[in-house]
MARMAR-673728 format. One record per residue (C-alpha): residue number from 0; residue in three letters; x, y, z. Coordinates in steps of 0.5 Angstrom, whole numbers, plus 500, padded with zeros to 3 digits. Layout:
<rs>
num:NUM; residuo:ala; xx:X; yy:Y; zz:Z
...
</rs>
This chain:
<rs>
num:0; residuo:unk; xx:929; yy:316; zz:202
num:1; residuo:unk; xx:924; yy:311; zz:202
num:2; residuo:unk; xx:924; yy:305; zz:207
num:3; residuo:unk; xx:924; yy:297; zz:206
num:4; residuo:unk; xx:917; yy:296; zz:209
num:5; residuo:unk; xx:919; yy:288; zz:210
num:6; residuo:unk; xx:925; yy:285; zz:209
num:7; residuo:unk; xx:928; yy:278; zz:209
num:8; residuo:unk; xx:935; yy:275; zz:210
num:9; residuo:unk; xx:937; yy:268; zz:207
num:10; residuo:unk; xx:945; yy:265; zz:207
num:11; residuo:unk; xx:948; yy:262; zz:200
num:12; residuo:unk; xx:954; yy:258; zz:198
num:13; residuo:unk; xx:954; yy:260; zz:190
num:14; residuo:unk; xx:960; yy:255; zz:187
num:15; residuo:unk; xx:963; yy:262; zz:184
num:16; residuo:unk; xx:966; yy:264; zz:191
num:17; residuo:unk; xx:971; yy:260; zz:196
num:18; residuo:unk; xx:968; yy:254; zz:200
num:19; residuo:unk; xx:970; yy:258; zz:206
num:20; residuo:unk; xx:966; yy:264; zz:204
num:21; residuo:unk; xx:959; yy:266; zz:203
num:22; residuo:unk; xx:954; yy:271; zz:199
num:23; residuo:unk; xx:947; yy:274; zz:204
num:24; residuo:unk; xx:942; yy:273; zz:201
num:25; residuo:unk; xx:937; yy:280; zz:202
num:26; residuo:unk; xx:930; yy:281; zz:200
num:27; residuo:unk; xx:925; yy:286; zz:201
num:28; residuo:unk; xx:918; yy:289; zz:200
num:29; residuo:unk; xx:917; yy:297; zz:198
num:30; residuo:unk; xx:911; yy:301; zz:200
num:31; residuo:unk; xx:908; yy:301; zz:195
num:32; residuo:unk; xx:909; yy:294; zz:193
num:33; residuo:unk; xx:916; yy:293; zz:189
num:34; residuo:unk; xx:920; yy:287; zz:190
num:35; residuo:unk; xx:927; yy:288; zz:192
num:36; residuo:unk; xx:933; yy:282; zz:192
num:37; residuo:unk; xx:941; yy:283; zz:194
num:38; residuo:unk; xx:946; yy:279; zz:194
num:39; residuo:unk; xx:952; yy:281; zz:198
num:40; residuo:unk; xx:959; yy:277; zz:198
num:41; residuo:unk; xx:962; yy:276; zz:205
num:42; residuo:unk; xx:968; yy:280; zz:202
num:43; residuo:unk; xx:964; yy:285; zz:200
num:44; residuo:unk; xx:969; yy:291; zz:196
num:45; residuo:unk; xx:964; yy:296; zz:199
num:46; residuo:unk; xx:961; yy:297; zz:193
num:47; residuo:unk; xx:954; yy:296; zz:190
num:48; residuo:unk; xx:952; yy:295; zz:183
num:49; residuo:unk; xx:945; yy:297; zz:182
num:50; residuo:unk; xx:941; yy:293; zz:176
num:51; residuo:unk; xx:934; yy:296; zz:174
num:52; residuo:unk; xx:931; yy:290; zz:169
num:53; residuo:unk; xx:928; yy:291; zz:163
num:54; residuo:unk; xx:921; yy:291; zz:159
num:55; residuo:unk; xx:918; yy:284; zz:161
num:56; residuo:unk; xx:914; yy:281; zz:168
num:57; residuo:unk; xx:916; yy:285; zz:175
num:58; residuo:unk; xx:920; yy:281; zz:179
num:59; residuo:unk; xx:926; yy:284; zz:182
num:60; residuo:unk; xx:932; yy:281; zz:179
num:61; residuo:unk; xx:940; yy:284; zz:181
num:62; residuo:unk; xx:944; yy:281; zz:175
num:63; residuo:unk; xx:944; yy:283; zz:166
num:64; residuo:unk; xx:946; yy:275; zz:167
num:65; residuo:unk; xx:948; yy:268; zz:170
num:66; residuo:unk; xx:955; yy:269; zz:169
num:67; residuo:unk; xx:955; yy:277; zz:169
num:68; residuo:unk; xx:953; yy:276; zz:176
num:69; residuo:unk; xx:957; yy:271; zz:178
num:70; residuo:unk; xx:962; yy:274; zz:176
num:71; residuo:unk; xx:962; yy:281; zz:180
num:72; residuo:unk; xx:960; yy:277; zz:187
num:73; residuo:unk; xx:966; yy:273; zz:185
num:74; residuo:unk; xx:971; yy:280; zz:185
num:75; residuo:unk; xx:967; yy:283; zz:191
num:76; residuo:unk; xx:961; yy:287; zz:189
num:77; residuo:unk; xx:954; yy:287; zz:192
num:78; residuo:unk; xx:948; yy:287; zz:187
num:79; residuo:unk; xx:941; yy:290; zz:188
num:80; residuo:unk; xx:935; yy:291; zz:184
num:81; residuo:unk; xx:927; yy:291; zz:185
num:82; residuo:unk; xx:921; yy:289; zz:181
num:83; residuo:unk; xx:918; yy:296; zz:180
num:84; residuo:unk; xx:912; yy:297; zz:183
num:85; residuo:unk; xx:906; yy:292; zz:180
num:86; residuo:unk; xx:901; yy:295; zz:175
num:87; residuo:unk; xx:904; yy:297; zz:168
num:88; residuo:unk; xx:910; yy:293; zz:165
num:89; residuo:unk; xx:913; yy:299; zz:162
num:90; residuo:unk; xx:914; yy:301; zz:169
num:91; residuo:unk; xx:918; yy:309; zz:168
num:92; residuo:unk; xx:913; yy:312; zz:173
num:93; residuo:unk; xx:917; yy:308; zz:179
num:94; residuo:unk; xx:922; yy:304; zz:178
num:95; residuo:unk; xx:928; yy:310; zz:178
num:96; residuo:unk; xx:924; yy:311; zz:186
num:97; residuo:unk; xx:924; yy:304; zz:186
num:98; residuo:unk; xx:931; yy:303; zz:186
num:99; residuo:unk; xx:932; yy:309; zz:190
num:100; residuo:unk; xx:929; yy:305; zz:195
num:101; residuo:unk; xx:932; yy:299; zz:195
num:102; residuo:unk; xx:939; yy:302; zz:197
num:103; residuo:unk; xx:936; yy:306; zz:202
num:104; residuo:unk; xx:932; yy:299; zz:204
num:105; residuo:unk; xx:939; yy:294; zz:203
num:106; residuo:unk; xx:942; yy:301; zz:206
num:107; residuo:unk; xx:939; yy:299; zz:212
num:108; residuo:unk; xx:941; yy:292; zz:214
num:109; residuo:unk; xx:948; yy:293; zz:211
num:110; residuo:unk; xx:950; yy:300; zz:212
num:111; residuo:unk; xx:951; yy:305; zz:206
num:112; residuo:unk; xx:956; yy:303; zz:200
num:113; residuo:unk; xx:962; yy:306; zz:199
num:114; residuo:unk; xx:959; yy:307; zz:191
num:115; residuo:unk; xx:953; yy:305; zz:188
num:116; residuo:unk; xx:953; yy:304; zz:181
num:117; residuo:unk; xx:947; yy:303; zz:176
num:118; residuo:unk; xx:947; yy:298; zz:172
num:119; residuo:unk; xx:941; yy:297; zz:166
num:120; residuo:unk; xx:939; yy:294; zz:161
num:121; residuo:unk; xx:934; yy:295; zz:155
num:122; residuo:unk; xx:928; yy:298; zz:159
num:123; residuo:unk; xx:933; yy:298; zz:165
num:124; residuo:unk; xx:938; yy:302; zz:161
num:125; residuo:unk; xx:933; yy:308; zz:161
num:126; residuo:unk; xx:931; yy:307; zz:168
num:127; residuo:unk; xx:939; yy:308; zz:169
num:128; residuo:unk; xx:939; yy:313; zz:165
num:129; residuo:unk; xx:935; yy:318; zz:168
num:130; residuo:unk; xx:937; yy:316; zz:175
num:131; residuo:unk; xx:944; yy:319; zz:172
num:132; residuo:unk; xx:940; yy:325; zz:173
num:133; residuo:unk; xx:939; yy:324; zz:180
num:134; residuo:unk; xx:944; yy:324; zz:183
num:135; residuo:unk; xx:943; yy:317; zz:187
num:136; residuo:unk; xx:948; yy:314; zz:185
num:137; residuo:unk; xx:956; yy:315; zz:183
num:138; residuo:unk; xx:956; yy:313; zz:176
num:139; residuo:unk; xx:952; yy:309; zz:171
num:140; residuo:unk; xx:953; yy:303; zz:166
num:141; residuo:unk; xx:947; yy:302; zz:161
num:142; residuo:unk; xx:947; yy:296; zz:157
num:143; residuo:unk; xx:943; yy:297; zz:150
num:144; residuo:unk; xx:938; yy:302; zz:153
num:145; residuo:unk; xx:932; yy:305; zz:151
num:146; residuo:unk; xx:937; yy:312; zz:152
num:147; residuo:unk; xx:934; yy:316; zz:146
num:148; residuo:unk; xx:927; yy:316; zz:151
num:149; residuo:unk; xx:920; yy:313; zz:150
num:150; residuo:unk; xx:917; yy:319; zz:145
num:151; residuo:unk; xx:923; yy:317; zz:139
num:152; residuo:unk; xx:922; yy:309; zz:141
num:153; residuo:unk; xx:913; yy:310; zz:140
num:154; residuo:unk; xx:914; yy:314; zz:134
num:155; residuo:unk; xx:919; yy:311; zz:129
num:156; residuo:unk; xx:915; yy:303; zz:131
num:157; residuo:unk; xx:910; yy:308; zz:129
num:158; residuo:unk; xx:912; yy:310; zz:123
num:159; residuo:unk; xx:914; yy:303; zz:121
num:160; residuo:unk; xx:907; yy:300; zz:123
num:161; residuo:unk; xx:904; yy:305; zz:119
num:162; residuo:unk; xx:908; yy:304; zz:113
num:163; residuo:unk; xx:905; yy:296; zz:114
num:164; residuo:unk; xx:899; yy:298; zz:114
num:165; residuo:unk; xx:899; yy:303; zz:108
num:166; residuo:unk; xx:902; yy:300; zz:103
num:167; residuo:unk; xx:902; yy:293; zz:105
num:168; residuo:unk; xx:895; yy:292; zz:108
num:169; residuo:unk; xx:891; yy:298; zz:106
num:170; residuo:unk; xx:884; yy:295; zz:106
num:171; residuo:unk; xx:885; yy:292; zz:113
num:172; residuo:unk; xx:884; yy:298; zz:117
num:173; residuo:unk; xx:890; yy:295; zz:123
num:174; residuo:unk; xx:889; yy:299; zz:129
num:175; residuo:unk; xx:897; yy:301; zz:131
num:176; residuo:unk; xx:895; yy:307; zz:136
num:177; residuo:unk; xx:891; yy:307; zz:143
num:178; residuo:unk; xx:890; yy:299; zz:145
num:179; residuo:unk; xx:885; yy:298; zz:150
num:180; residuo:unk; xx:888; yy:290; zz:152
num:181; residuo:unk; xx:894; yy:286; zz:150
num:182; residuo:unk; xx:890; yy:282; zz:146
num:183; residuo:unk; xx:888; yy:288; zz:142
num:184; residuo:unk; xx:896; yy:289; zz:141
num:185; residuo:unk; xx:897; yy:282; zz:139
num:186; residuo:unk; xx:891; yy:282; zz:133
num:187; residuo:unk; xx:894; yy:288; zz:131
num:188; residuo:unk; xx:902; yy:285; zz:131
num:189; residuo:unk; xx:900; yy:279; zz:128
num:190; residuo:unk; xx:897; yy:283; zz:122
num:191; residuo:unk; xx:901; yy:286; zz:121
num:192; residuo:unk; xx:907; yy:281; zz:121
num:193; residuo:unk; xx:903; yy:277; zz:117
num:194; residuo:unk; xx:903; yy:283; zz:111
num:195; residuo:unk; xx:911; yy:283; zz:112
num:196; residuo:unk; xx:912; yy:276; zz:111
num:197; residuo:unk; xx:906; yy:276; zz:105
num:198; residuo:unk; xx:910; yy:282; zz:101
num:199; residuo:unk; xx:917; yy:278; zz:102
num:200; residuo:unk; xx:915; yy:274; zz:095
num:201; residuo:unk; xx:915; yy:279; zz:091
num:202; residuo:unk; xx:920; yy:285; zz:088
num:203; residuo:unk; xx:916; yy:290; zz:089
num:204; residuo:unk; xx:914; yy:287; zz:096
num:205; residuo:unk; xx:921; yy:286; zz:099
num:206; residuo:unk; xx:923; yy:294; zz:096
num:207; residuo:unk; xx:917; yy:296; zz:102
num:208; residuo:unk; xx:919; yy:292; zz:107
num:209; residuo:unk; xx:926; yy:294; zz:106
num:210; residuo:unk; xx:922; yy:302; zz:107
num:211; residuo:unk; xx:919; yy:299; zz:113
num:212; residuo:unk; xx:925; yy:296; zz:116
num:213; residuo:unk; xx:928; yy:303; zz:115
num:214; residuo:unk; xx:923; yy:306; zz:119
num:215; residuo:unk; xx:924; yy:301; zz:124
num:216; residuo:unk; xx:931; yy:303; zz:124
num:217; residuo:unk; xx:932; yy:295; zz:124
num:218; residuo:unk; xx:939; yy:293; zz:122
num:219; residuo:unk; xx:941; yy:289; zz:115
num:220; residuo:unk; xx:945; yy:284; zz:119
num:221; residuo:unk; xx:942; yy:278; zz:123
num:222; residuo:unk; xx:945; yy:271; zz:122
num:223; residuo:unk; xx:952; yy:270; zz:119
num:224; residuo:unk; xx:959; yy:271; zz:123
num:225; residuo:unk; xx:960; yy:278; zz:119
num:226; residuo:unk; xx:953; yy:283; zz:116
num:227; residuo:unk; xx:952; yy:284; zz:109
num:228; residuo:unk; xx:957; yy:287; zz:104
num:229; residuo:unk; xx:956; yy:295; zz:103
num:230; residuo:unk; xx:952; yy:294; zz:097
num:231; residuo:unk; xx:950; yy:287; zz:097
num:232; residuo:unk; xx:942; yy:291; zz:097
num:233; residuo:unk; xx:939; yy:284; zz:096
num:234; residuo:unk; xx:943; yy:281; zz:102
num:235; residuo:unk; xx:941; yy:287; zz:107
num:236; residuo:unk; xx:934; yy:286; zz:106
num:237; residuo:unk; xx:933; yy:279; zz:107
num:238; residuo:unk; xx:937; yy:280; zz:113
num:239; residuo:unk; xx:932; yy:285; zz:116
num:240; residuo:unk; xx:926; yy:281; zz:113
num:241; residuo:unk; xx:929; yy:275; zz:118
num:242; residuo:unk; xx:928; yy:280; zz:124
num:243; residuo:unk; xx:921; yy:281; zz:122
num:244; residuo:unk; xx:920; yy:273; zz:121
num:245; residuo:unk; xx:924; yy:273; zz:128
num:246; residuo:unk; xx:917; yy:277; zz:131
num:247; residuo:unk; xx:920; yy:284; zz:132
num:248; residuo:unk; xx:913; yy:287; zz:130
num:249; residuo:unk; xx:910; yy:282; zz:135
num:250; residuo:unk; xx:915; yy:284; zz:141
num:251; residuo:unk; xx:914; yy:292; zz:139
num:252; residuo:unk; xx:907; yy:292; zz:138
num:253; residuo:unk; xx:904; yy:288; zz:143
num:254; residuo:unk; xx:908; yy:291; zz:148
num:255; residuo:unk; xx:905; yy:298; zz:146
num:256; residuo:unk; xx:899; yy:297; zz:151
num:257; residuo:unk; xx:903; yy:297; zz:156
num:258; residuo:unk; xx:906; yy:304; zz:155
num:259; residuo:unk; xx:899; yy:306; zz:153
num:260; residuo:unk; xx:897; yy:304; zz:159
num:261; residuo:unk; xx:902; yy:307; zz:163
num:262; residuo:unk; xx:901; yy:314; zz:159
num:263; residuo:unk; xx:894; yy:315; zz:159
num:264; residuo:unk; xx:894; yy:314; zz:151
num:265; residuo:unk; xx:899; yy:314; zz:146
num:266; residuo:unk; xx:904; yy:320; zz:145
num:267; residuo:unk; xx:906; yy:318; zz:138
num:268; residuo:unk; xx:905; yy:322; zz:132
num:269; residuo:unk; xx:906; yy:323; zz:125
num:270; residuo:unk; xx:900; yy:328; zz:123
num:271; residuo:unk; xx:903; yy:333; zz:118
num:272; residuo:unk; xx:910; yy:328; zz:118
num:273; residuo:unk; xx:914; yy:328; zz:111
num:274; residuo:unk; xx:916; yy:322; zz:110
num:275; residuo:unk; xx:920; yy:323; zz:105
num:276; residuo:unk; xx:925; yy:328; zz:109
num:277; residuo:unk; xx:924; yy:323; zz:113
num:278; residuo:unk; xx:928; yy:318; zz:110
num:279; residuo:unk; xx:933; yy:322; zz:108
num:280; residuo:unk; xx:937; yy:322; zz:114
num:281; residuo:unk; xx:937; yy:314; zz:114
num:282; residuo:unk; xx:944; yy:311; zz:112
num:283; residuo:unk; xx:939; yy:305; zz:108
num:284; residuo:unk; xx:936; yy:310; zz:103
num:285; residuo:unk; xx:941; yy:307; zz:097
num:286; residuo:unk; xx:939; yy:300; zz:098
num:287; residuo:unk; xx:932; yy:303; zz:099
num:288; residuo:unk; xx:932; yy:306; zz:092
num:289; residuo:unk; xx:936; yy:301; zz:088
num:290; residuo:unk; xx:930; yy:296; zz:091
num:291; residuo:unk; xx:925; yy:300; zz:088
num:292; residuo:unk; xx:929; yy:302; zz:082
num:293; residuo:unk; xx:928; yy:294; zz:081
num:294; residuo:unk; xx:922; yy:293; zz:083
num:295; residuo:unk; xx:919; yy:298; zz:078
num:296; residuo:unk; xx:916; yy:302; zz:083
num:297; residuo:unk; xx:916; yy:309; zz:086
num:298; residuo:unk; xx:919; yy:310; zz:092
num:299; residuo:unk; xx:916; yy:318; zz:091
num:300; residuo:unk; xx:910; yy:316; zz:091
num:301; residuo:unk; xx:911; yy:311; zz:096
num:302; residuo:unk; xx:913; yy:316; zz:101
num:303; residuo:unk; xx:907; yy:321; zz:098
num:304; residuo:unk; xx:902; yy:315; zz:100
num:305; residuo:unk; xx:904; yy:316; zz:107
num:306; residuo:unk; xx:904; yy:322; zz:108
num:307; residuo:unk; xx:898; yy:323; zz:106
num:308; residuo:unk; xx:895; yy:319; zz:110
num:309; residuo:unk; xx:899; yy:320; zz:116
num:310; residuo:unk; xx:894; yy:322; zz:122
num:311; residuo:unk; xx:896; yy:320; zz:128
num:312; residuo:unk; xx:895; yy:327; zz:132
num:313; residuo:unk; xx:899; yy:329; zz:137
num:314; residuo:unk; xx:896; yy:327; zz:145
num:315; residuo:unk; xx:898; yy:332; zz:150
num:316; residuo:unk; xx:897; yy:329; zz:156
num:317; residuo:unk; xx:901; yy:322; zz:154
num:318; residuo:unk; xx:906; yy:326; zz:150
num:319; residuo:unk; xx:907; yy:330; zz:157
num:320; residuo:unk; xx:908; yy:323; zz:161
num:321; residuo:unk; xx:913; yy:320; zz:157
num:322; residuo:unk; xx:917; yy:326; zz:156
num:323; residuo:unk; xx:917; yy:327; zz:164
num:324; residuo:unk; xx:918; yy:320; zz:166
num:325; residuo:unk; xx:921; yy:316; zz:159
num:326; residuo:unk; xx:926; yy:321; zz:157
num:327; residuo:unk; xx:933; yy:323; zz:158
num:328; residuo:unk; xx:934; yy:330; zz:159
num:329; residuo:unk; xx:942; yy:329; zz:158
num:330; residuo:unk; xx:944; yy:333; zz:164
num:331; residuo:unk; xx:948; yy:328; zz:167
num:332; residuo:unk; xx:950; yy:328; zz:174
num:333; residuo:unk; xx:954; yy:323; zz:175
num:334; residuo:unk; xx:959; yy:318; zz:170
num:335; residuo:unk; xx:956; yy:314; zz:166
num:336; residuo:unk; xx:959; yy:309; zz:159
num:337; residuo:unk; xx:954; yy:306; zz:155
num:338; residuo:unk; xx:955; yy:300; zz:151
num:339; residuo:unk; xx:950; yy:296; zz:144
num:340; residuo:unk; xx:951; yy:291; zz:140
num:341; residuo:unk; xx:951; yy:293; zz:133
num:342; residuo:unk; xx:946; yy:290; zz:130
num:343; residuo:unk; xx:940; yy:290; zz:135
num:344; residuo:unk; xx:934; yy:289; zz:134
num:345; residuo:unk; xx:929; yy:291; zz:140
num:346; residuo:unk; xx:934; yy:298; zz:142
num:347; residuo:unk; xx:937; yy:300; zz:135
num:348; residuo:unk; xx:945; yy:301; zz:137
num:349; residuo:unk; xx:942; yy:308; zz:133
num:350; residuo:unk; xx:939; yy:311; zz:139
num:351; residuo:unk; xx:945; yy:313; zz:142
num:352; residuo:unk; xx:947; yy:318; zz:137
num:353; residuo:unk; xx:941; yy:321; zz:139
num:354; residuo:unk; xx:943; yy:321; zz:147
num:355; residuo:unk; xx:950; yy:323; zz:146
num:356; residuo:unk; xx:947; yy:329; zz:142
num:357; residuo:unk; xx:942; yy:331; zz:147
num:358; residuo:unk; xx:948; yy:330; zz:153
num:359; residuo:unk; xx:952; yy:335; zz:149
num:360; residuo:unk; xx:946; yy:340; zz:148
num:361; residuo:unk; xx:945; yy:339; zz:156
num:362; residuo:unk; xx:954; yy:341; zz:157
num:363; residuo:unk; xx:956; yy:334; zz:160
num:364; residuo:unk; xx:959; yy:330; zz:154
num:365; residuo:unk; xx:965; yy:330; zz:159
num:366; residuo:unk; xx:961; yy:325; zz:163
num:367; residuo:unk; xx:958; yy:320; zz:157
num:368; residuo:unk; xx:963; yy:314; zz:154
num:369; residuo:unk; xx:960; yy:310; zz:149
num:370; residuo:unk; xx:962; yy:304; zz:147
num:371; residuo:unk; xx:960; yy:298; zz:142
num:372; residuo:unk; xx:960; yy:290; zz:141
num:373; residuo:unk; xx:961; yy:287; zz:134
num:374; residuo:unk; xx:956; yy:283; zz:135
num:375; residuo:unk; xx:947; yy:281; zz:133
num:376; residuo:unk; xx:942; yy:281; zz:137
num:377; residuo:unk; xx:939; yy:285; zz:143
num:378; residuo:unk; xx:942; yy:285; zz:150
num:379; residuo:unk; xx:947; yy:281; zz:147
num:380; residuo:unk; xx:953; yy:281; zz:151
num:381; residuo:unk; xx:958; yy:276; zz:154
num:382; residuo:unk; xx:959; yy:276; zz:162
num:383; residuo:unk; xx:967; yy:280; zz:160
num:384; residuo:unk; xx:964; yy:286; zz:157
num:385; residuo:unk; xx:959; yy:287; zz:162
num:386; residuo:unk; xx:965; yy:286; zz:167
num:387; residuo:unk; xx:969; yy:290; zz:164
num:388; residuo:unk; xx:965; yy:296; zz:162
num:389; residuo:unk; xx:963; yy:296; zz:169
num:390; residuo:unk; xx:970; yy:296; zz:172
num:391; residuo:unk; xx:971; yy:303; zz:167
num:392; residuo:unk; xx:965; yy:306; zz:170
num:393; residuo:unk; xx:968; yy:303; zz:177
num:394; residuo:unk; xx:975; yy:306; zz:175
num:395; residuo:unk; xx:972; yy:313; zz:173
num:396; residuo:unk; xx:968; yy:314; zz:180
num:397; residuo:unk; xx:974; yy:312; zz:184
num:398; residuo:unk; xx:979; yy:317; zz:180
num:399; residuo:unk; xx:975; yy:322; zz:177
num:400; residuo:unk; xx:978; yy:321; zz:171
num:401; residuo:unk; xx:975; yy:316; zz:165
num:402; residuo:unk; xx:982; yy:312; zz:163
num:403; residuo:unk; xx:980; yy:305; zz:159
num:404; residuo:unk; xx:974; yy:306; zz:154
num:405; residuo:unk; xx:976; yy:305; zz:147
num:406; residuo:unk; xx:975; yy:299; zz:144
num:407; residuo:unk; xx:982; yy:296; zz:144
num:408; residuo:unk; xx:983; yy:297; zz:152
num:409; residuo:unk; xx:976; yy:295; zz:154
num:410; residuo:unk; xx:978; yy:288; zz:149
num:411; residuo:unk; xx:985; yy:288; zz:154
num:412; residuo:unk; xx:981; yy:289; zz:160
num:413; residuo:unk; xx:976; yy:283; zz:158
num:414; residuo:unk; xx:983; yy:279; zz:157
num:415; residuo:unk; xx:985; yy:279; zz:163
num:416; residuo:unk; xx:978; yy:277; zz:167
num:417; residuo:unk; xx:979; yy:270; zz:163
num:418; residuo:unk; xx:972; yy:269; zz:163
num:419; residuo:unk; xx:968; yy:268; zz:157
num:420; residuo:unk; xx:970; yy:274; zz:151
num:421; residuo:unk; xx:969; yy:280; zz:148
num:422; residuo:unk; xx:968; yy:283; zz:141
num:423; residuo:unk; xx:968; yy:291; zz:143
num:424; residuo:unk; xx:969; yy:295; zz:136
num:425; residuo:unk; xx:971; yy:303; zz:134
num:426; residuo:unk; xx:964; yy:304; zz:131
num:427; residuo:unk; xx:960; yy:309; zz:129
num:428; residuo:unk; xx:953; yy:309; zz:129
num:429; residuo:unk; xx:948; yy:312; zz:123
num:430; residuo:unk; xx:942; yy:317; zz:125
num:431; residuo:unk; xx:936; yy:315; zz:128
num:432; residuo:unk; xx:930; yy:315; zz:124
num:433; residuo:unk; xx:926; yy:319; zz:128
num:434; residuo:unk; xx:921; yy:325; zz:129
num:435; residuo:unk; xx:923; yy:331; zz:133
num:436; residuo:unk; xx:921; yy:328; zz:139
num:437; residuo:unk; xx:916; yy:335; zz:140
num:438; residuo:unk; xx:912; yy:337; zz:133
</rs>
């Protein structure tokens, strides 16, 4: 257990509780040097719900959003989360001993809670679903979490930035493994971003870009009330350029650094990849070839360039770190529902096909719920479904038995908060586009 080295107490008044009542305001300090903040409601339900926070500056945060938390203080849970401790922004090597923590450290003051459920988001969907492999906590929701692990997460952005750089910048020798600085991680994405959005104006230009969104696993729906037709290629693509535009490679590349830093070098590969076996697992390979068919290009030869020039070698050292820290086993020991959105750009909704096959291999799928949302955009839930899927989570650790987690009843449960909505889905996810995780 590890202890608060300091902490403070404040008393707040949110506009989401009666004017009678009131909501402690916790904050602490870990040994080694996390941040932790708690906010208990004065009609506290005795549970805690546990939230770890996404890739992004390390500042302890205990809510997905807003509305999300106020809505949960509003019917009686306690919420917790912490920085994790300074250094790399892609905090694996901490955060699940961080969050550990700050229960044992808000423990302390309050005493122990009833349950403790995990609540993550992106980056800290994956914190979560490695601390559903301690045991510390009773149950787990994940909220568009990085659930398919690091490895497969460095390797598919791998292939889709050697894709950029093979055939849309060849001579421009971008530099897409082992960044030294986030400024060299920056140079790196605005180039290749710069190639996609150059290629955009041709035939042949938007038949690659469409490969490289493939290799992505990026969606081909990004605007509109409704995705693309089925067969509508030409739509789909310009869907998944408008991701590109958006600043996906920015965001994945740049952000590279920092898991480089983390690691100690780059864990991804793609020495001695086919890719064209590859490709043949993506649910886009029709629009694919209708596009290259189009654009009197060979999609054959294409996919022979890259794997002749793929060169990545295999880092044990960095491959060993992710694989320890970054990447989920399956062996669930506790309850966990894992809900996407559809059509996300950051965390592809495709990762959870590889989570629920690696907890099917661990034995546990018993303990695995899966749920989706009809909706674009990474993280993009509304307070009601972030509510409701934690009320199934909460339900099946009082029960022992998961009740509600089908999209029509996690829509009815949704209904009856009167809050602000929900759009859950019976949906299936494609394959990920990926290398096995160990060559």
């Amino acid at each position: 257990m590890i202890a608060a080295a300091t902490a403070a107490v404040t008393a707040l008044t949110p506009g989401v509780v009666q004017a009678s009542d009131a909501t402690a305001h916790y904050t602490g300090t870990l040994p080694d040097g996390s941040s932790w903040v708690a906010d208990v409601p004065a009609r506290w339900n005795g549970r805690l719900v546990l939230f770890s926070h996404g890739f992004g500056p390390l500042v302890a945060q205990n809510r997905p959003s807003a509305a999300a938390g106020e809505a949960l203080l509003a019917r009686g849970y306690a919420l917790a989360g912490s920085s994790y401790a300074p250094g790399s922004l892609w905090a694996l090597d901490s955060a699940v001993r961080d969050q550990i923590g700050t229960v044992d450290a808000l423990s302390a003051i309050i005493g122990r809670p009833r349950f403790t459920i995990a609540l993550g988001q992106s980056m800290g969907g994956l914190v979560s679903a490695k601390l559903a492999e301690t045991g510390a906590v009773n149950g787990v929701l994940n909220t568009c979490g990085i659930v398919a692990g690091g490895v497969d997460l460095t390797n598919y952005q791998l292939n889709a930035g050697h894709a950029v750089a093979t055939l849309l910048a060849p001579g421009q020798n971008i530099k897409l493994t082992n960044y030294t600085s986030p400024d060299e991680a920056s140079s790196a994405a605005t180039k290749l971003t710069q190639a996609v959005t150059s290629a955009q104006s041709t035939p042949a230009g938007r038949a690659r870009n469409a490969l490289i969104a493939a290799l992505h696993n990026l969606p081909a729906w990004s605007s509109g009330a409704t995705p693309p037709g089925p067969n509508d290629y030409t739509a789909q693509q310009l869907q998944q350029y408008q991701w590109f535009a958006s600043g996906v490679l920015n965001f994945t590349f740049g952000a590279r650094y920092w898991i480089n830093l983390a690691s100690g070098g780059d864990n991804a590969w793609n020495k001695g990849l086919n890719y064209s076996r590859l490709l043949r697992s993506s649910a886009n390979l029709k629009q694919i070839k209708a596009l290259y068919r189009e654009a009197g290009l060979s999609l054959k030869g294409d996919l022979s360039q890259l794997t002749a020039a793929a060169a990545k070698q295999v880092e044990p050292q960095p491959l060993a770190w992710m694989t320890r820290t970054s990447q989920p086993t399956g062996r669930l020991r506790v309850p966990a529902l894992s809900i996407h959105t559809v059509a996300d750009q950051l965390v592809p909704v495709e990762q959870e096909n590889e989570y629920a096959a690696a907890v099917r291999n661990a034995r546990r799928s018993a303990l695995l719920r899966q749920a989706y949302v009809n909706r674009v955009g990474h993280c993009n839930f509304t307070a009601a479904e972030y509510v409701s899927s934690l009320q199934a989570v909460d339900k099946r650790v009082r029960t022992g038995h998961w009740h509600a987690t089908t999209a029509r009843s996690l829509n009815d449960a949704a209904a009856s908060l009167s809050l602000d909505g929900s759009a859950f889905i019976d949906y299936r996810p494609p394959p990920l586009v990926v290398q096995p995780s160990h060559p």
